[in-house]
KEKOL-992359 format. One record per residue (C-alpha): x, y, z; residue number from 1; residue in three letters. Coordinates in nm, 3 decimals, padded with zeros to 5 digits, always signed. Layout:
<gumars>
         u         v         w     n   res
         X         Y         Z   NUM   ala
...
</gumars>
This chain:
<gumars>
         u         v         w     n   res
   +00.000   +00.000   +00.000     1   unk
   +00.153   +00.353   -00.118     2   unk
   +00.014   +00.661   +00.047     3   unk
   +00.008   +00.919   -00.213     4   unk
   -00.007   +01.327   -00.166     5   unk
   -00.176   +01.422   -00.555     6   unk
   -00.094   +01.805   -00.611     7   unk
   -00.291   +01.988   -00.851     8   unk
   -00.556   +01.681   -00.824     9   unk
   -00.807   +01.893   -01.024    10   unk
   -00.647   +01.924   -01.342    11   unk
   -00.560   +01.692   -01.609    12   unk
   -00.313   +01.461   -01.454    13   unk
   -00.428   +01.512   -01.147    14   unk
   -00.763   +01.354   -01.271    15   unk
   -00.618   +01.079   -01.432    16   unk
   -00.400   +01.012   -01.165    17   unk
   -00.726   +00.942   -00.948    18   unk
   -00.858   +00.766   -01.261    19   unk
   -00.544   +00.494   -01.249    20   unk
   -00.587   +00.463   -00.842    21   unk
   -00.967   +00.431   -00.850    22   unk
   -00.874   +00.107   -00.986    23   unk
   -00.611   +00.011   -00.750    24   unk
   -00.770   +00.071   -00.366    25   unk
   -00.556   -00.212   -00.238    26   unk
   -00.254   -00.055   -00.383    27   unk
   -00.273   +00.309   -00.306    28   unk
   -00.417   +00.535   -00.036    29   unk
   -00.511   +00.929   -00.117    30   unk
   -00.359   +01.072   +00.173    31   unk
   -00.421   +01.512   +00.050    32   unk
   -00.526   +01.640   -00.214    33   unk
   -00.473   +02.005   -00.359    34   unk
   -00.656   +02.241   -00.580    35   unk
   -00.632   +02.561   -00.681    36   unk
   -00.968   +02.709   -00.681    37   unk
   -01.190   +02.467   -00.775    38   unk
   -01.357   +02.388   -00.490    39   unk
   -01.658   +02.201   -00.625    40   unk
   -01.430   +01.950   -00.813    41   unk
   -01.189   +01.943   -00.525    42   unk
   -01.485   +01.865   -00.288    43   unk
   -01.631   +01.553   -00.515    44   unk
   -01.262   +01.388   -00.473    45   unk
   -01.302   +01.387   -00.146    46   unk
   -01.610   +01.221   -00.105    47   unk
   -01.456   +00.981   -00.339    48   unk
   -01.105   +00.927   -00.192    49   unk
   -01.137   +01.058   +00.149    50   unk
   -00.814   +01.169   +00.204    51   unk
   -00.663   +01.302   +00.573    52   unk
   -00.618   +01.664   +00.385    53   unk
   -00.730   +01.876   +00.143    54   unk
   -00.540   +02.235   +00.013    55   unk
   -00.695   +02.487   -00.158    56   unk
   -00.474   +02.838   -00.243    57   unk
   -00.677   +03.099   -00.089    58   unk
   -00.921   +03.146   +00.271    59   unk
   -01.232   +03.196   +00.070    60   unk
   -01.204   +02.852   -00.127    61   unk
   -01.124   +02.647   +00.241    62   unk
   -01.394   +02.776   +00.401    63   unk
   -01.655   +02.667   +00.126    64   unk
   -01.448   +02.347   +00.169    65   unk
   -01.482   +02.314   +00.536    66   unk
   -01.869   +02.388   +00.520    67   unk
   -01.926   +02.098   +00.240    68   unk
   -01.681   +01.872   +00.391    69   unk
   -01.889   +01.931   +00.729    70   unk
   -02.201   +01.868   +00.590    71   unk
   -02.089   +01.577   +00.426    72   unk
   -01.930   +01.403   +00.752    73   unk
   -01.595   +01.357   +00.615    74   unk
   -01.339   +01.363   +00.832    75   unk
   -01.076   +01.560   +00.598    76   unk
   -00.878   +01.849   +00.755    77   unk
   -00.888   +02.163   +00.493    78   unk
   -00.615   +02.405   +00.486    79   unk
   -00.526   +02.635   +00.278    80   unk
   -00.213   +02.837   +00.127    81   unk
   +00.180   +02.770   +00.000    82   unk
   +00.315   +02.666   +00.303    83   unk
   -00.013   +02.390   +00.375    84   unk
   +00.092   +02.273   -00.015    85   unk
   +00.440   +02.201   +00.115    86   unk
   +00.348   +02.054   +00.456    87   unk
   +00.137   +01.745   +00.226    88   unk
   +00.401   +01.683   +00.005    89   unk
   +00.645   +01.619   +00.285    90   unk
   +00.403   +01.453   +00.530    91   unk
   +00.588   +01.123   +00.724    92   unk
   +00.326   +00.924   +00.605    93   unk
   +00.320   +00.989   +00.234    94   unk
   +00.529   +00.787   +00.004    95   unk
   +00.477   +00.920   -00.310    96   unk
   +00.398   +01.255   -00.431    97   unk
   +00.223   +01.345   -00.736    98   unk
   +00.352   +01.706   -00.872    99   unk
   +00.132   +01.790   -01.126   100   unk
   +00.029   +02.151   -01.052   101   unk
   +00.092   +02.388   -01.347   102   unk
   +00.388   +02.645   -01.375   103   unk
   +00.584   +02.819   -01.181   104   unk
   +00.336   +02.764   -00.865   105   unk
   +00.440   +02.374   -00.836   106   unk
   +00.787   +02.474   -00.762   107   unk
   +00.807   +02.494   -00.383   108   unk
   +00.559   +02.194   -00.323   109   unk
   +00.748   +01.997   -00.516   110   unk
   +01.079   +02.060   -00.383   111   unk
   +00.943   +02.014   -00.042   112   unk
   +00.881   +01.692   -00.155   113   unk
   +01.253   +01.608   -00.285   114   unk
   +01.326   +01.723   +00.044   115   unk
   +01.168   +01.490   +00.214   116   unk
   +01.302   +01.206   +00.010   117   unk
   +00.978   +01.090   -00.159   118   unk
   +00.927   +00.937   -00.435   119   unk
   +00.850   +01.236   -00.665   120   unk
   +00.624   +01.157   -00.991   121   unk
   +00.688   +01.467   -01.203   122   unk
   +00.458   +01.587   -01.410   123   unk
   +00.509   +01.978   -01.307   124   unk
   +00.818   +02.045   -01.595   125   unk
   +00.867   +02.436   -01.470   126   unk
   +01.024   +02.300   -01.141   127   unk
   +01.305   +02.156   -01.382   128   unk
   +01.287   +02.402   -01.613   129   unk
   +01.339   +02.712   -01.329   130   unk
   +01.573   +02.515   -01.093   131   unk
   +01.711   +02.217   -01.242   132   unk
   +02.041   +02.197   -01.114   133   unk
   +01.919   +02.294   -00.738   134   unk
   +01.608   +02.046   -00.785   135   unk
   +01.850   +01.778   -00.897   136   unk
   +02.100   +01.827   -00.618   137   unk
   +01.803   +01.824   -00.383   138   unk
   +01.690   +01.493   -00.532   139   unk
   +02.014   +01.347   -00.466   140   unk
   +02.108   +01.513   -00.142   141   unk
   +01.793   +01.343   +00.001   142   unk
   +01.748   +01.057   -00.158   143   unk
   +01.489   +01.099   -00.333   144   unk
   +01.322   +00.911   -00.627   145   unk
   +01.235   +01.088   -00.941   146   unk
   +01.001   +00.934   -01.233   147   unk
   +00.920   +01.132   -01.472   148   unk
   +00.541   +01.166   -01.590   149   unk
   +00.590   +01.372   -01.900   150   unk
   +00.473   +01.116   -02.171   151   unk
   +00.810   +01.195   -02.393   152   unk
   +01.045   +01.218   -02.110   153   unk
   +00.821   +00.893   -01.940   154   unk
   +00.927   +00.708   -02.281   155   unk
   +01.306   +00.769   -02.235   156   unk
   +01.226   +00.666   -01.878   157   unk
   +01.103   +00.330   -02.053   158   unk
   +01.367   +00.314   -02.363   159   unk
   +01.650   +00.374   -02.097   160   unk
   +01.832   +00.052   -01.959   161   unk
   +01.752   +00.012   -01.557   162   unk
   +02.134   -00.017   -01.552   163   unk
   +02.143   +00.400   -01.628   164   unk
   +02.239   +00.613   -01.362   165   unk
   +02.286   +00.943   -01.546   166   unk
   +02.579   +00.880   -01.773   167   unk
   +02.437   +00.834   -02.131   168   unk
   +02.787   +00.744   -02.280   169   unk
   +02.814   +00.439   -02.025   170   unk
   +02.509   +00.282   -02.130   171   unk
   +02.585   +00.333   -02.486   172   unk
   +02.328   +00.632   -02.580   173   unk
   +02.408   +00.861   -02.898   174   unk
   +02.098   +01.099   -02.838   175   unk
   +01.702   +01.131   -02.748   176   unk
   +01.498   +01.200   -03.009   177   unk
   +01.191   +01.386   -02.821   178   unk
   +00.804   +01.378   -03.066   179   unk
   +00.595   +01.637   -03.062   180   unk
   +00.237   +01.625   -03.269   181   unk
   +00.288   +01.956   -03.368   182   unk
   +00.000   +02.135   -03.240   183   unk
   -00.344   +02.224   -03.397   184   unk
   -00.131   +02.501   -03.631   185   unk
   +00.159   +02.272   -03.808   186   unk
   +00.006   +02.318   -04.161   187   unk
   -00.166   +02.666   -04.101   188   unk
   -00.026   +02.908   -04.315   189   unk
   +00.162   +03.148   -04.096   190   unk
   +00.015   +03.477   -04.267   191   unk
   -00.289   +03.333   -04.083   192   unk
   -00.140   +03.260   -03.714   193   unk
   -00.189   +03.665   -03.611   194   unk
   -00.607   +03.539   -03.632   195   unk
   -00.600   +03.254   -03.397   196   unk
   -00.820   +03.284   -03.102   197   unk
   -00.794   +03.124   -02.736   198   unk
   -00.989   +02.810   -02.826   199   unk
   -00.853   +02.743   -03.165   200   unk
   -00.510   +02.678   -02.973   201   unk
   -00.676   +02.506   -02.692   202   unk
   -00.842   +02.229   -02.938   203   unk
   -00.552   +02.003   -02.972   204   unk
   -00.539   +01.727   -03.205   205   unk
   -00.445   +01.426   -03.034   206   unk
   -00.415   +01.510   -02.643   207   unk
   -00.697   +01.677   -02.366   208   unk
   -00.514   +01.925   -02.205   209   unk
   -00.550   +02.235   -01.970   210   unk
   -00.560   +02.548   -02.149   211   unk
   -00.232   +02.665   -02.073   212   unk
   -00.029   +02.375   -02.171   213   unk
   -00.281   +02.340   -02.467   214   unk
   -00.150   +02.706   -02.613   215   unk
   +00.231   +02.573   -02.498   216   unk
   +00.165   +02.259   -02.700   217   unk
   +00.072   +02.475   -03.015   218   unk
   +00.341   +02.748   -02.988   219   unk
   +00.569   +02.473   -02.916   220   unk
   +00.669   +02.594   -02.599   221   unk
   +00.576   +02.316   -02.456   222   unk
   +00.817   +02.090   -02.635   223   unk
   +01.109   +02.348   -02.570   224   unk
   +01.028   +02.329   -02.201   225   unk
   +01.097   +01.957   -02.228   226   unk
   +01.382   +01.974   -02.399   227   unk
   +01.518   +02.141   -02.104   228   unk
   +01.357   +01.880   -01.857   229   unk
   +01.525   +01.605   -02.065   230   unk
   +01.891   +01.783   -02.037   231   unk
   +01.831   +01.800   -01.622   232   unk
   +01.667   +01.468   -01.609   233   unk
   +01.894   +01.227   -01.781   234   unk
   +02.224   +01.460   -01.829   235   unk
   +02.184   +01.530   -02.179   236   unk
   +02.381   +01.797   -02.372   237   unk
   +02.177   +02.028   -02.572   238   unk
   +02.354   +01.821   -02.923   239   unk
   +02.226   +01.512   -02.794   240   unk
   +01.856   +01.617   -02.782   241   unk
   +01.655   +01.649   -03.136   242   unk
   +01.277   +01.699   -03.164   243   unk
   +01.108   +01.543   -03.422   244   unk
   +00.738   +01.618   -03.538   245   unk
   +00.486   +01.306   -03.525   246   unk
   +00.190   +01.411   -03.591   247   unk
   -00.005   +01.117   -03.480   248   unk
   +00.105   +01.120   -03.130   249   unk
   +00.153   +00.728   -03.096   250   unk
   +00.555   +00.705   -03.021   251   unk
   +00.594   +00.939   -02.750   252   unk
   +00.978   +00.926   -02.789   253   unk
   +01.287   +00.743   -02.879   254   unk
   +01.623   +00.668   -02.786   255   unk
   +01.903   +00.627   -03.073   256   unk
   +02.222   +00.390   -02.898   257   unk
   +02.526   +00.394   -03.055   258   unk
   +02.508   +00.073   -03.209   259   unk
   +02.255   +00.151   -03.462   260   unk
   +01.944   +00.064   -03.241   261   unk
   +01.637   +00.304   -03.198   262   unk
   +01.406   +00.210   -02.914   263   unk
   +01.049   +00.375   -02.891   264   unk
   +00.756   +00.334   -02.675   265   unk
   +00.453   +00.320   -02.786   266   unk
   +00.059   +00.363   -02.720   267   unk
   -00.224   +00.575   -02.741   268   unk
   -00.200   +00.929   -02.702   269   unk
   -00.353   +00.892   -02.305   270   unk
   -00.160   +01.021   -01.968   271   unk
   -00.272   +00.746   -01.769   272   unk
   +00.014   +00.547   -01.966   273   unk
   +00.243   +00.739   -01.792   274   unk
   +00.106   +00.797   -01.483   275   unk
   +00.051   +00.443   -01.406   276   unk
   +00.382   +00.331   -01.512   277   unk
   +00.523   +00.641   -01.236   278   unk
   +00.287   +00.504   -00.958   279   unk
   +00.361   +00.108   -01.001   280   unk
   +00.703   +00.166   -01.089   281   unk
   +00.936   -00.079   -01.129   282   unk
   +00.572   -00.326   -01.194   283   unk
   +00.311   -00.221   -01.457   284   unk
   -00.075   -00.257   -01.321   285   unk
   -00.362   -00.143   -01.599   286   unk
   -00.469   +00.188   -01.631   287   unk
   -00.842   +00.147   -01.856   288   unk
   -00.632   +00.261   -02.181   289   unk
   -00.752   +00.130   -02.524   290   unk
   -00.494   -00.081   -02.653   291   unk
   -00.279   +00.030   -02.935   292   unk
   -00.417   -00.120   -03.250   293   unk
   -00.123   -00.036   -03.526   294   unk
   -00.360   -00.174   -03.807   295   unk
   -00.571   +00.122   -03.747   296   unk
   -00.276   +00.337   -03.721   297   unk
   -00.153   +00.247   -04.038   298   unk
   +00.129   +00.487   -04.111   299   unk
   +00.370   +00.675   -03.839   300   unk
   +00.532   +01.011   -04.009   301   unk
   +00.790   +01.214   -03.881   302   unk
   +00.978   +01.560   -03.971   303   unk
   +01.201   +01.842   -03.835   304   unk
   +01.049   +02.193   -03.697   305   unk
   +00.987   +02.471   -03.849   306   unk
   +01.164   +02.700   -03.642   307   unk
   +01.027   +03.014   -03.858   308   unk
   +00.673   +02.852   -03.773   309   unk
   +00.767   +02.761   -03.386   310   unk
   +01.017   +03.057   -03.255   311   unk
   +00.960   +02.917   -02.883   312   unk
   +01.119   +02.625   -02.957   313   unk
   +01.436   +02.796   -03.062   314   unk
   +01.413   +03.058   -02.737   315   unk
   +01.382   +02.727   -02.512   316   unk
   +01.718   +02.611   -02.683   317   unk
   +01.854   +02.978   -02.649   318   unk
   +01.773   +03.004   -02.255   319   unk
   +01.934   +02.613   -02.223   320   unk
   +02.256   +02.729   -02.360   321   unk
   +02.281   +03.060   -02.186   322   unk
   +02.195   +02.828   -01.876   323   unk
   +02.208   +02.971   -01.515   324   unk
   +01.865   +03.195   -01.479   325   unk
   +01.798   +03.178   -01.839   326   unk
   +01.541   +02.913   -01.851   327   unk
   +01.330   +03.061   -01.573   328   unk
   +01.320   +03.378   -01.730   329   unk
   +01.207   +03.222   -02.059   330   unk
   +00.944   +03.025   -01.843   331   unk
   +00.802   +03.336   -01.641   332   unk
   +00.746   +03.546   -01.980   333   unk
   +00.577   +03.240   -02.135   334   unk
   +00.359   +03.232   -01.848   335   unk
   +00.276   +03.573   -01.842   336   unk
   +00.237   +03.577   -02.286   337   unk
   +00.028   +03.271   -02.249   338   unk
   -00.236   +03.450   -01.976   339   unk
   -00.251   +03.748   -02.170   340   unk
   -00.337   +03.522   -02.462   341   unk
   -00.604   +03.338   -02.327   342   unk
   -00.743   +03.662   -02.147   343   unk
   -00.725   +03.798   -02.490   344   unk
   -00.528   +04.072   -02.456   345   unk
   -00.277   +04.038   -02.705   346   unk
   -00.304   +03.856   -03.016   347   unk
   -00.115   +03.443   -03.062   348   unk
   +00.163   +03.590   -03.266   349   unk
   +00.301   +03.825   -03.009   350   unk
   +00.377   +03.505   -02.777   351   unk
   +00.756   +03.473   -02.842   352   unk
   +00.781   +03.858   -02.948   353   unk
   +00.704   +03.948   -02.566   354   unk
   +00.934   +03.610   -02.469   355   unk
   +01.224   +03.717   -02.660   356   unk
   +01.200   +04.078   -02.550   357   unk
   +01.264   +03.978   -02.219   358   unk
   +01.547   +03.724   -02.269   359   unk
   +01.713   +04.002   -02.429   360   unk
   +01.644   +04.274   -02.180   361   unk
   +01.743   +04.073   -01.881   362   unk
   +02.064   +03.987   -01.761   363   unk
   +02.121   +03.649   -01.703   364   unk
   +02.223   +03.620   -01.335   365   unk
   +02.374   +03.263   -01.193   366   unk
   +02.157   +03.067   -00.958   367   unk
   +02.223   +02.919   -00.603   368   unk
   +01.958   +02.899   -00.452   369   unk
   +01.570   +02.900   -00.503   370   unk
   +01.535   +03.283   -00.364   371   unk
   +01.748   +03.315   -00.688   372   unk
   +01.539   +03.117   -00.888   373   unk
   +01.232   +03.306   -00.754   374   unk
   +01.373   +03.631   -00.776   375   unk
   +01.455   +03.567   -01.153   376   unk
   +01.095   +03.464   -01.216   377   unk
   +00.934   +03.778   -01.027   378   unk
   +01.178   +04.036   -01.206   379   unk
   +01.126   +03.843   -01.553   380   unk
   +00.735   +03.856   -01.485   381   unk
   +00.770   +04.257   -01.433   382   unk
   +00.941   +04.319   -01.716   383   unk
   +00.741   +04.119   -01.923   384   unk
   +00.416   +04.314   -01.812   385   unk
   +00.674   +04.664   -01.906   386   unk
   +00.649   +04.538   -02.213   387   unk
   +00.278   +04.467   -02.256   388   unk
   +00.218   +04.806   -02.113   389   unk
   +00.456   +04.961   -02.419   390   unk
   +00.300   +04.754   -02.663   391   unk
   -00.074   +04.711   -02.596   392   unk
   -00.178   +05.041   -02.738   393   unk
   -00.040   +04.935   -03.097   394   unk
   -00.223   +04.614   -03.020   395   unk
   -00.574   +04.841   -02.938   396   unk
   -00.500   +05.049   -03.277   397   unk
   -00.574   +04.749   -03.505   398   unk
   -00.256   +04.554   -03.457   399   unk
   -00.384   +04.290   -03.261   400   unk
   -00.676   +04.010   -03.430   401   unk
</gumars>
């Protein structure tokens, strides 16, 4: 029986992840649960799980909680806040933490959970991206376990040999070869990409998705953010990391060895894949996905980026070779581009014109410790929103969609 602390249980993975131990009660226990403000959602989970705790970010969400949970007669404690997030993710009891709350707000939970040695399922990316040699020292310093939950950097997971310990060139790898789908916007004319609205980028192709990693998936964002996870996560150089465009979403990734060989995993395009090969880990239970029928697949396709089409994926390779603070910046002006997107505020193109204009404003300053890391974020956020402030009233002439 693994106790298991799910944060950010009301989004994607987070649902999933309940989804894959709904079928598994004698395996796993919900021990807290987090939310951000969804406290209807939050409150159904734990009438279903019953954990000991529930976290929601601000007062007024807990205390709706509290009342339902009253009413109810469950006997979870609600608290609320950052520091309550960090308390259940390094709770003695808990084995196994599930980090799957978007951005940069997963950070501290999640490294209170390194902390405290668990085994930490990542499916939060910004944690690696803003702090990934501090995060990775923590892991180690602590002993902590890290599976990746990712579905491309889950399938290097897979294609990996148990024997690796972080030394590709021991176990004979000559690169990763990370897919993407491409997004809804891979054949769109780019003339037409200033039009797009919020949803158009939110209805993805293959995978369901929030809508923040929805827009990262079809900027390609997304994919540079992982290519930065992968270089922390298995101590790959920049050269030994490719991306390669598959649109069909059914190899999630790949792993070229030296001797010629090219191992991929497989399946449908479906988290729980992941998720329930990170919570059975090193066993494999079932997880109520559709099995892969390649007959109906019929044909697998593959090609390079566009880099004129995707910009963020070259800025995420940018902000990996300046290192240091780089790739926190690039992840705090994202953040902020991608709200003002889907607030509509500024139109899809303008994404990596606002991300760029910050890498290039701000110095790149080395990091030490996570008040650096955070301090990089908050000044990258401000100057980010400087720049929207500049730039909005072209946008209100006519410039914007």
């Amino acid at each position: 029986m693994q106790n298991i602390t799910v944060l950010g249980s009301t989004g994607s993975i987070g649902v999933n992840t309940l989804d894959v131990i709904a079928r598994h009660l004698d395996r796993f226990k919900v021990v807290a649960l987090t939310a951000g403000n969804k406290v209807e959602s939050l409150f159904e989970q734990c009438r279903r799980f019953a954990p000991d705790y529930a976290v929601l970010r601000d007062e007024s969400g807990a205390e709706k909680l509290q009342i339902l949970v009253k009413k109810a007669g469950l006997t979870t404690q609600v608290l609320q806040g950052a520091a309550a997030l960090e308390r259940v993710a390094g709770l003695p009891e808990v084995d196994a933490v599930m980090a799957a709350i978007v951005g940069a707000a997963g950070l501290r939970p999640t490294l209170a959970a390194a902390k405290a040695g668990k085994r930490v399922m990542l499916a939060n990316k910004e944690a690696l991206v803003m702090s990934g040699s501090l995060f990775m020292e923590t892991v180690r310093r602590n002993h902590a376990t890290l599976l990746p939950v990712d579905s491309e950097h889950n399938a290097i997971f897979q294609a990996l040999p148990p024997s690796f310990t972080g030394d590709l060139g021991a176990v004979g790898v000559k690169r990763i070869l990370l897919t993407a789908s491409g997004g809804p916007f891979s054949s769109t004319p780019i003339s037409e990409l200033e039009h797009i609205t919020p949803d158009q980028a939110c209805a993805h192709p293959n995978w369901v998705m929030g809508r923040k990693i929805s827009v990262d998936s079809a900027t390609m964002m997304n994919k540079g953010l992982e290519v930065i996870e992968a270089h922390w996560l298995f101590n790959a150089q920049e050269k030994q990391i490719q991306v390669v465009i598959h649109p069909q979403s059914v190899i999630h990734s790949l792993v070229e060895y030296v001797d010629g060989s090219v191992i991929a995993q497989l399946g449908n395009p479906d988290m729980r894949t992941p998720i329930a090969c990170a919570l059975a880990y090193p066993a494999r239970i079932e997880a109520g996905v559709q099995p892969l029928d390649l007959f109906k697949v019929g044909t697998l396709n593959f090609h390079a980026p566009d880099l004129n089409r995707f910009p963020c994926l070259r800025l995420a390779y940018q902000a990996l070779q300046r290192g240091e603070a780089a790739p926190a910046i690039l992840n705090a002006a994202n953040e902020v581009a991608v709200a003002n997107f889907l607030a509509e505020r500024m139109p899809y193109k303008y994404i990596p014109l606002l991300i760029e204009a910050v890498l290039d404003k701000m110095s790149v300053k080395s990091v030490g410790c996570l008040e650096d890391v955070l301090d990089a974020d908050r000044t990258a956020r401000a100057c980010a929103e400087e720049w929207l402030a500049a730039s909005l009233p072209q946008f209100a002439a006519g410039t914007a969609r």
